[in-house]
Structure formats: C-alpha cells, structure tokens
N, C-alpha and C positions, 0 to 999 in steps of 0.2 A: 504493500500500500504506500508507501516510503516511497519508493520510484516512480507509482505511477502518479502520484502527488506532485511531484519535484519537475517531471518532464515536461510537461506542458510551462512551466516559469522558465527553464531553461530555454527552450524555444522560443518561446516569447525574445529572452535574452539576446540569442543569436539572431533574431531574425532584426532587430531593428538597424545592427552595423550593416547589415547587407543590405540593408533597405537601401542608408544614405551611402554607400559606396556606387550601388546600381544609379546617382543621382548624375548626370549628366554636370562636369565642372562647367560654369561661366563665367566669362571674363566682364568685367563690368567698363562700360565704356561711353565718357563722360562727353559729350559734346557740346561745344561753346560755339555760338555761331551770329552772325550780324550781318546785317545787309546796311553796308554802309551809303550808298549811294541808293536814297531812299526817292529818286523821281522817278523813275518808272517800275518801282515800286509794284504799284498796282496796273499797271499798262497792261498786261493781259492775265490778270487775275481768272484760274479754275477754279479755286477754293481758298479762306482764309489763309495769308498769311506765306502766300505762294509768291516767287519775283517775277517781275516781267521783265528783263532783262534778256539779252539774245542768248541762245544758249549754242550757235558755232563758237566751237573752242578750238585753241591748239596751245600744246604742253609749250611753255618755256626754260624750265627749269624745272628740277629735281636738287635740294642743297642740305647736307648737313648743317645744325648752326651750333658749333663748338662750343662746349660750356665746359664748367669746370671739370665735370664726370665726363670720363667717358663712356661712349654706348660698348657693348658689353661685348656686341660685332661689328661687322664692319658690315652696313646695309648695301645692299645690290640696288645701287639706284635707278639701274635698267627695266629691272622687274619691277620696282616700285612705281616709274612711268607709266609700266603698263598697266598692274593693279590700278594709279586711279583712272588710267583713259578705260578702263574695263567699267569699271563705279559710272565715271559719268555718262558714258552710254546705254548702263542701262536704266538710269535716273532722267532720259529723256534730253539727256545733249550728242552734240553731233559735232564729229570731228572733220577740221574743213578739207575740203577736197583741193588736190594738188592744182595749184595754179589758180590758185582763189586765195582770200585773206581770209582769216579769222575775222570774230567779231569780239570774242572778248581771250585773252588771253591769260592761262592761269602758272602758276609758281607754285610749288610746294617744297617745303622746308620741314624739316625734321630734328629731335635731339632729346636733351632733357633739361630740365632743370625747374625752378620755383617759379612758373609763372605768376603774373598776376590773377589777382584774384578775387573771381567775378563776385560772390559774396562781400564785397565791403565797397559803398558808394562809395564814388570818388575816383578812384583808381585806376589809372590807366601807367601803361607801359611806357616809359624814356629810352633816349640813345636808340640805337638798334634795334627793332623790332619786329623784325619778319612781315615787315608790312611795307618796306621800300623798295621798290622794284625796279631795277635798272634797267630798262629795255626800251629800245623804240619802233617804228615803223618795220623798220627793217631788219629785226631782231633776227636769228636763229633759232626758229621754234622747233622745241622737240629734244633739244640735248640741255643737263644743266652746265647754265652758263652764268645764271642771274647775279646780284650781286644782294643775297637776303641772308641776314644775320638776325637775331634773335635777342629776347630781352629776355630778361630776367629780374632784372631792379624794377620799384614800381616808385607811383609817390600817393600820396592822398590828399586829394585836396576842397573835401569838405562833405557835405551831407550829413553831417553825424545825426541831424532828427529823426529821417527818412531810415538813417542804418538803423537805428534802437528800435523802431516799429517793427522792420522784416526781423530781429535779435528776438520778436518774442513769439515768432511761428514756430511751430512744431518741427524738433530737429536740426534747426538753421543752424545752431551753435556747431556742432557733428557736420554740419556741410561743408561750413567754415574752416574750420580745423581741417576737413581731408582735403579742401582744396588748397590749402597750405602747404601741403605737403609738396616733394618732388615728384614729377611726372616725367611719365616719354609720353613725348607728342608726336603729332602728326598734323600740319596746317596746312590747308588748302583754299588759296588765295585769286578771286577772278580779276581781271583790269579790261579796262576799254581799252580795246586794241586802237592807238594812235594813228588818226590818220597823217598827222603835221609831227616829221622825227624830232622837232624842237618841243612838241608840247609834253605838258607835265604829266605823268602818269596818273592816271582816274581809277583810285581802288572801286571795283563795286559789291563785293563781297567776301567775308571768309567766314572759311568753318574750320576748327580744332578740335580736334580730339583726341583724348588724355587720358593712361590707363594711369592706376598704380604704381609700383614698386621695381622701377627703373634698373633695380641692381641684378634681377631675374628675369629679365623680360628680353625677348629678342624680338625687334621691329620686325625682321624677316618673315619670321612665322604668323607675327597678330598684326602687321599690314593689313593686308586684306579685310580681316576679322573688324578691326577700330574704322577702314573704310565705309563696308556694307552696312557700319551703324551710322556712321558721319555722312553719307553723299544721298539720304533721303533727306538732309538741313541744305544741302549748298540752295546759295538765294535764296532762304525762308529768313523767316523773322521769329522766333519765338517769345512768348513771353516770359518765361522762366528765365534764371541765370546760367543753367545747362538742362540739357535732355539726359538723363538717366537710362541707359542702354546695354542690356546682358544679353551676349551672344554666346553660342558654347564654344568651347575653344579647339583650337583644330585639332588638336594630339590629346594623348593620354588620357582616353575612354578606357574605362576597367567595364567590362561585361560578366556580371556574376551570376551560373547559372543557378538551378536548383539546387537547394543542400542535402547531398547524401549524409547517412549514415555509416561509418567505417566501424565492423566491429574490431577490438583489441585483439592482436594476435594472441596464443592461445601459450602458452608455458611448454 
C-alpha cells in the first residue's frame, strides 16, 4: 500500500520538469522604432499607424559600430544584407530594379552597448549616432560603405513631471532598469534617396532592435530571428516606448518523449 500511495506523487514529481523542458526557448526581442519624417506620414495610410513613404529601396551599407565590448564574432555582413533585403520584401518593399534609382535608401548598423533609453523623457543620443549617413546621389548601393557610428552617451534634458506619471504604471520601474542594461542591436535606418549630390541627407525612418545579454549572444544566429520581429515596425509609429516580441530561437530545441519505466537490474 506504501508504493502504491507514493507512485502516483512521484509522477506527479517527474512529470512537471519534463513539462517545462518540452517548452519551446524564446528569445525576447525588444523593438524601438520612429518614423521621423512625419509628412507623408499618412499619404497612403491601410490601417493605423502605417507610413506612407515609398517603399523602393536599395541597401547602402551594412556597419559594425565599435564600442567598448567586443561582439563575441565577427558578423558576416554579406549574409546580414541579405537577411534584411529578405525582411523587407516580405514586409511589402521592393528592391529597385537595375538601371532605375531607388526611392528611399536604407543603412544598417550593428554592435553593442548602453543605448539610450527610451523609458526616461528627455533623452536622446549625442556625438555619433547611427543616425548620420554619409551618402549621396551617386552613392554605391549595396556594399557597406556608409560612414554610421553609434552612440552610447545620452543627456536629459527635462520632462521630469511627465517621467513621475508613466514611474507609477505597472512595471515601468523593471522596464526601466532592463533597458538600462547593455544590448546587441541591430538598427535599421530609411533616407530619401537625394536627388541634388549636395543636398542634406532626409532620415525618414528607423527601427532597432535589442536582445539581452551581449556576452552570449551571437548576431549570426539571432539576425534573422530580432529581424522577423523588427521589419513588421519599419515606417510604423507606435505608441508604446518598445514593442515587446518573443520568437523561439533557432537552435537548441530538447524534444522529450514519453517516460518509460526502467526496471533495476537484478543482483
């Protein structure tokens, strides 16, 4: 009676690890994004919150932007071109056809470090910021070439009524803090392609997206992964400070079948 009492708790016991082992890992994948060049905006709005902005594109660059840390490999920036021309085409952009111009031209920059951060009014990025884009009419689209460097330092320059109000939503504090934290990113940046090689570069939008824990993470493998959550934002607008995105991750699925019973060899 001892046994048959006892088995059924045991079971119980076993069966819950195997439950969350059989759970699918996912990576959570934080996106920041803004449509800065807010006039055509709504020029051919499908649904809230959508850009109207042309969507022929052609890649300019692909750029590390050295920080303190180093990334952990050395990314293929070949394959990373291709990942996001893969993302934006199937988000409904078009890549221009030979002997024709683009209409907006985009940059992406990559690395790690303490971004700014989108939780505290005020604060925007100094110096360098993966947001200056050196290119003109005549640029060479398609290899990187750009000249985009990345920030790190921020400043604050005021808001504090507005910050104490979102300070007492559920959570914010815990938002706060993780996005304080160090990130690998991944920035992807649109520009009005220049008709005039003297005129100023016109950002019209970017999207980022920021996992975790930079000292394990290899861009390589979660490229893709941080893209397919980030390039349904390129030229949206959200109202949140990020969209909140868990995708499962490519590798290291454990599939645990049924549990047998093994009886004790025998003396």
């Amino acid at each position: 009676m001892k046994n048959f009492r006892f088995l059924p708790v045991f079971a119980g016991f076993v069966w819950l690890p195997l439950a969350a082992l059989a759970q699918e890992p996912q990576l959570e994948v934080n996106v920041r994004t803004n449509v800065v060049d807010k006039a055509a905006m709504w020029a051919h709005k499908t649904e809230p919150g959508t850009g109207g902005h042309s969507k022929i594109y052609g890649i300019l660059s692909v750029k590390e932007v050295k920080g303190e840390q180093k990334m952990i490999k050395k990314v293929d920036e070949g394959a990373l071109m291709e990942m996001v021309s893969a993302e934006l085409n199937r988000n409904g952009f078009q890549l221009y056809a030979p002997g024709t111009k683009p209409e907006i031209v985009i940059t992406v920059s990559y690395g790690r470090g303490e971004l700014a951060n989108p939780y505290i009014k005020g604060v925007g990025e100094q110096g360098g910021n993966g947001d200056v884009g050196a290119f003109t009419s005549g640029a060479n689209l398609g290899g990187p070439s750009s000249n985009d460097s990345g920030a790190t330092s921020v400043t604050i320059t005021g808001a504090f009524a507005d910050q104490m109000i979102d300070e007492k939503s559920p959570a914010f504090e815990s938002k706060l803090q993780k996005a304080a934290q160090e990130k690998l990113y991944l920035r992807v940046v649109a520009w009005a392609y220049p008709s005039d090689p003297k005129a100023k570069s016109k950002m019209l939008w970017k999207t980022t997206m920021v996992v975790d824990d930079p000292d394990h993470r290899d861009l390589n493998k979660i490229a893709a992964t941080m893209l397919e959550a980030g390039a349904p934002f390129f030229d949206r607008q959200i109202k949140d400070r990020e969209a909140d995105i868990y995708k499962p991750l490519p590798n290291g699925r454990v599939n645990v079948g049924t549990p047998t019973v093994v009886q004790p060899k025998s003396k």
